[in-house]
C-alpha positions, -999 to +999 in steps of 0.1 A: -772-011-268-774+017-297-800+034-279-782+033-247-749+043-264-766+077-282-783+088-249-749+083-230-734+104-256-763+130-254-759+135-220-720+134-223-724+166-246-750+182-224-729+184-197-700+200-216-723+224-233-738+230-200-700+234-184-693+260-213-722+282-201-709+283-165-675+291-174-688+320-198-721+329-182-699+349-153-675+368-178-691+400-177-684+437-187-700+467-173-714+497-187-716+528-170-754+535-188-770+504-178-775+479-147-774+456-171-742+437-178-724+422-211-723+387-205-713+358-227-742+335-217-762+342-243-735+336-268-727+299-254-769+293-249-769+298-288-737+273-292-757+251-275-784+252-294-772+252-326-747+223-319-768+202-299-803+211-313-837+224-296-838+198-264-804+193-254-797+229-260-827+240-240-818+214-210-784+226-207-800+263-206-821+250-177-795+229-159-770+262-162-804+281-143-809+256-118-769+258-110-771+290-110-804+293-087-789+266-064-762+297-054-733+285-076-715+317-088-723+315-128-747+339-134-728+376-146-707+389-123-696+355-108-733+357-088-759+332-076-790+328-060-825+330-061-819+369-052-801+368-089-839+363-106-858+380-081-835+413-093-836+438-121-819+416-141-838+384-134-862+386-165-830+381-190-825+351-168-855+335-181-854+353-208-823+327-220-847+299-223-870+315-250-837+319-265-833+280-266-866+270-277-872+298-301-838+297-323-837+252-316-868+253-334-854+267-361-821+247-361-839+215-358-870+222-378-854+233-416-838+209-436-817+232-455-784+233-468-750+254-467-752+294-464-795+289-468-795+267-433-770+294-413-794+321-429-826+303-411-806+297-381-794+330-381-834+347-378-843+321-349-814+331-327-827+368-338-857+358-328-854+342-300-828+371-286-852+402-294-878+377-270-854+377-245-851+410-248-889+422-244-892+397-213-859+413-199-872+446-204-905+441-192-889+435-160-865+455-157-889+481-160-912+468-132-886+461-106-867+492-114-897+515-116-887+527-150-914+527-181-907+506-213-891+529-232-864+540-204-856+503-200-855+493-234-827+521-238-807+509-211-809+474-214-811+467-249-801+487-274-764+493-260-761+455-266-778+448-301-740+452-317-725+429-296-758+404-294-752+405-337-713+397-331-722+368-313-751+354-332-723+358-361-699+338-341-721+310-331-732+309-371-694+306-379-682+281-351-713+262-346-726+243-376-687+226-381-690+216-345-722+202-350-709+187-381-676+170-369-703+155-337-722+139-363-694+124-383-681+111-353-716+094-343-718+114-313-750+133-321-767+104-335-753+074-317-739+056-348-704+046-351-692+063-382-672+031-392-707+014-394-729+045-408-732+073-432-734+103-404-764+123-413-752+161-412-783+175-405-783+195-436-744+209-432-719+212-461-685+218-462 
């Protein structure tokens, strides 16, 4: 019955985290230098992650893809489609789920405490963003018929800032989420009547 209690919880939070990217993954903002828009998926991939760890995060990355492949209108710009990955902006697409693995492994891999964990978590999202961005640019370039350089100027380096401000916000919010799931045993599937909740290496 515990097992079967902490896997309905798992996939309970899944969902939500996976509900979170569809409602942000279409907010967008355009810039008149690049095709590429601001979008806010990237910032609720890395909530994900860091609140959920490396294997839920990364299947609510793929079940907000698959949505979003099955034409439901979450990808930026309130779009869908296979056409939406097949475009110049597809490789960012799949760029999210090196995003996922990259920066869970670091969330779920170091055992470390306080400012030294968010520091660690803080170079995997880094990480696992500038991958995102060479498989983004690497097709941006070939479907748009630009070289490396031209692509990498229009859709990456306009967004570095706001890609830092987000990585910042998910260091700020995330970890007390994460925390206040574990407390309540909904992480770990342990009532925390009946258990002392293992915080994963987070400090108040």
């Amino acid at each position: 019955m515990k097992q079967k209690s902490m896997t309905t919880y798992q996939l309970a939070l899944t969902g939500v985290m996976t509900a979170v990217i569809c409602i942000l993954g279409p907010m967008t903002l355009m810039i008149p230098i690049s095709p590429v828009l601001i979008s806010l998926a990237n910032l609720a991939i890395c909530l994900s992650i860091v609140i959920l760890g490396m294997k839920l995060g990364t299947l609510s990355c793929i079940l907000y893809l698959l949505i979003g492949l099955a034409g439901l209108p979450v990808f930026s710009g309130f779009s869908g489609g296979i056409g939406k990955l097949a475009g110049p902006t597809g490789g960012y697409l799949v760029g999210y789920l090196f995003l996922a693995l990259i920066g869970g492994v670091f969330v779920e891999r170091f055992s470390g405490k306080g400012l030294e964990r968010r520091a660690v978590e803080g170079l995997g999202l880094v990480l696992g963003t500038a991958v995102l961005y060479a498989f983004g640019t690497v097709w941006l370039a070939y479907m748009a018929g630009m070289n490396f350089a031209e692509a990498l100027a229009v859709g990456v380096l306009p967004f570095i800032p706001g890609d830092l401000v987000k990585i910042f916000l998910t260091l700020l919010l995330g970890p007390e989420i994460r925390t206040r799931l574990l407390q309540a045993g909904y992480l770990n599937g342990v009532p925390a009547a009946k258990a002392e909740p293992d915080l994963g290496g987070y400090t108040r």
